[in-house]
Structures are given as C-alpha cells and as structure tokens.
Legacy VTK file of the C-alpha trace (Angstrom):
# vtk DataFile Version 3.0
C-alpha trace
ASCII
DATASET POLYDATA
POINTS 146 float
0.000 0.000 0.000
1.161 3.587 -0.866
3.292 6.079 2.027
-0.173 8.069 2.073
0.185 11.930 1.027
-2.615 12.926 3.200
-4.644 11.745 0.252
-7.782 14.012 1.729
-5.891 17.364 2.072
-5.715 19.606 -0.806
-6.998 16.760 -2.968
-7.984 18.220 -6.391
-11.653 17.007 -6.809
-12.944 16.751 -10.864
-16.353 17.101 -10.132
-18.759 14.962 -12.131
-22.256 14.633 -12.617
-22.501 11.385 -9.978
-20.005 12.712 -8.016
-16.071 13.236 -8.148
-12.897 11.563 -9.151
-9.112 12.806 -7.516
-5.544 11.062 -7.773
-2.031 11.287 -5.930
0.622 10.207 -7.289
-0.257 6.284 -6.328
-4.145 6.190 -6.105
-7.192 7.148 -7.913
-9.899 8.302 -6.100
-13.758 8.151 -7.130
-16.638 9.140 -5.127
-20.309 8.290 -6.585
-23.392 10.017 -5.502
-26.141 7.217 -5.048
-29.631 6.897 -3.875
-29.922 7.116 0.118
-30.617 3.626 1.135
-28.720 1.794 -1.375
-27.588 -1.904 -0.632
-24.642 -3.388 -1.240
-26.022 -6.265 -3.709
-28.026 -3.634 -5.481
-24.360 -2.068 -6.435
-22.364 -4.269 -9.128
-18.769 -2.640 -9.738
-16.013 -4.291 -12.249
-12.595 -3.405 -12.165
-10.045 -3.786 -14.065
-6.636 -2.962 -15.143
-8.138 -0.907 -18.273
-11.536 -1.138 -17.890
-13.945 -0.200 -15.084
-17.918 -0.502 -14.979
-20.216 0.716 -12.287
-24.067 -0.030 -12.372
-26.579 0.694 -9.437
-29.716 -0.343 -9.081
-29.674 -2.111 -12.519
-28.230 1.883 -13.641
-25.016 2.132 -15.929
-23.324 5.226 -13.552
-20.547 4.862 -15.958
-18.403 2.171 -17.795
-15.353 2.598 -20.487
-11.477 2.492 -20.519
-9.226 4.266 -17.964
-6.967 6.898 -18.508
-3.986 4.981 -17.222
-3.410 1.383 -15.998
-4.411 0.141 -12.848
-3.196 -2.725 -10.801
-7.061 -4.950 -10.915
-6.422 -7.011 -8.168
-5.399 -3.896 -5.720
-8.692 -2.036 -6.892
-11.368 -1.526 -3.934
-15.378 -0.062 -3.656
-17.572 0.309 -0.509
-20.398 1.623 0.164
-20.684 4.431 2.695
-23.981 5.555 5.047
-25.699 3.893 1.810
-25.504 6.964 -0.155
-22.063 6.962 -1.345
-19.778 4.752 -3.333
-16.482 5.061 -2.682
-13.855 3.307 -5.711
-9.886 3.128 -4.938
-7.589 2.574 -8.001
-3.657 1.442 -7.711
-2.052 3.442 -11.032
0.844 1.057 -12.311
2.763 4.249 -12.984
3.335 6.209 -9.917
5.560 8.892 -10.684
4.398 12.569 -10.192
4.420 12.707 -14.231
1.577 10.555 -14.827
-1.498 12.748 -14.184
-4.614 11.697 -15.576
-6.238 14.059 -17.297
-9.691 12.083 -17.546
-11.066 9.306 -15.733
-12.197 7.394 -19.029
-10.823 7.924 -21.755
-12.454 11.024 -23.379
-15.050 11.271 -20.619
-14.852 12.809 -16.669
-12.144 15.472 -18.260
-10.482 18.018 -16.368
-10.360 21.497 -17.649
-7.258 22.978 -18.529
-6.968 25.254 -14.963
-8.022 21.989 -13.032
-5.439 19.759 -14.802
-2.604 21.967 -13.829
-3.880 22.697 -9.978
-3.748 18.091 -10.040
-0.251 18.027 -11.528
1.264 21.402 -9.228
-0.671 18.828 -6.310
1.366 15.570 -7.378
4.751 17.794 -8.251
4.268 18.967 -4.729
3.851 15.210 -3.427
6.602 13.844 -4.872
8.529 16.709 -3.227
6.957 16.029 0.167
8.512 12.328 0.109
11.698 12.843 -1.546
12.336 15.855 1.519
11.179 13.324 3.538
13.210 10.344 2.802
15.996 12.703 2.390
15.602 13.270 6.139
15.281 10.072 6.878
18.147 9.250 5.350
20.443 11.847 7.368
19.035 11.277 10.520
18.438 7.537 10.354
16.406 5.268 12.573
15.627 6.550 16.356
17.365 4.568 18.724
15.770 4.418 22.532
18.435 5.012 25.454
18.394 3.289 27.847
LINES 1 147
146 0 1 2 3 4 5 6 7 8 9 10 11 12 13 14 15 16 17 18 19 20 21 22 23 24 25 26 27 28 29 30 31 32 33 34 35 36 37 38 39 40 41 42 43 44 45 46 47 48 49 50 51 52 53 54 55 56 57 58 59 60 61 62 63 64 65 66 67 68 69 70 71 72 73 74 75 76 77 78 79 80 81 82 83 84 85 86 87 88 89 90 91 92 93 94 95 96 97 98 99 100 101 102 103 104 105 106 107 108 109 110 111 112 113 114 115 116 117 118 119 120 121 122 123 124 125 126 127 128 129 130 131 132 133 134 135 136 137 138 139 140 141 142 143 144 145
C-alpha cells in the first residue's frame, strides 16, 4: 500500500455529474453520488486494469477504458452511510508525471486550470517524500536510550 500523502488534504476534486474523481501520485480516487438507502447487492462494480464498470440499481453510472493502468487485483469499492460509493484505483505508474487528465478515456475530463492545480498537487507530493526520505536518510532510525 502507498506512504499516504494525506490523500484528503488539498486533494484536487474533478467534479462529475454522480459525483467526483481525484488522484495522488499512487491512487485514484472516485466518489459516486447514489440513492440514500442503497444496498450493497443492489451495487455491481467491475474493475479492471483498463476497464472499469459501475451499475446501481440495474443503472449504468458509468463504464469505459481508464486513462492509465491500474493494478485490478489492488482495486477496492464500498459503500458508505448507503448513499455513497467510494472506488480506490492502484495506477501502475506512480511517478508525479503521470497525471490523468480524464477518468475514461475522453469522458470525466479536467479542464485545462483543473489539470494543472492536479499536476502542481502531485509535483508537490513527490517533493513532500523525496524531503522526507531525504531526512530520513540523514538522521536515520531513532534509537531508545536506555
């Protein structure tokens, strides 16, 4: 599992019309909208490394081709208070250079201003680590006295 970024703070939302989709450098993020009092076996969610597929309540939400690869088997949903989906995505590449710019391809875009507010966010995560293992690496590992 990724070192998380505090995934939740200053996360760059791409709002949608069931909800929203976000990404660090490691994880995709989507958050679906659904009718209050939705049950799990009423929810029927696919993933896959290129593909994903979400249907509610015998509803397509949405269904296509990722951006960007995904590890499948790493790929999580729950629901939430039965009103929202929540959908976890592992990206194969996790460098600060792979910013999606869409969920699926050619659908869920981000606009030009939002596209550049998610890549200054995963610029300024990769920057975050490497200052952090940089200070790991001078300091080292805390050793109790005794």
């Amino acid at each position: 599992m990724s070192v998380h970024f505090e995934e939740r703070s200053g996360v760059i939302p791409c709002k949608t019309p069931w909800g929203n989709w976000s990404q660090t450098m490691e994880e995709i993020f989507i958050e679906v909208n659904v009718p209050h009092g939705t049950s799990g076996k009423e929810v029927k969610c696919n993933l896959g490394s290129k593909q994903i597929e979400l249907h509610v309540k015998g509803q397509q939400v949405f269904k296509g081709k990722l951006f960007g690869i995904t590890v499948a088997d790493e790929g999580t949903w729950t629901l939430e208070d039965k009103c929202l989906i929540r959908i976890v995505l592992m990206k194969t590449n996790r460098e600060a250079g792979n910013c999606w710019s869409s969920l699926l391809e050619g659908e869920y875009c981000a606009d030009a201003w939002l596209q550049d507010q998610m890549q200054k966010k995963l610029t300024l995560e990769r920057f975050q680590r490497e200052v952090s293992h940089t200070r790991q690496s001078i300091v080292g590992p805390m050793v109790k006295c005794k």
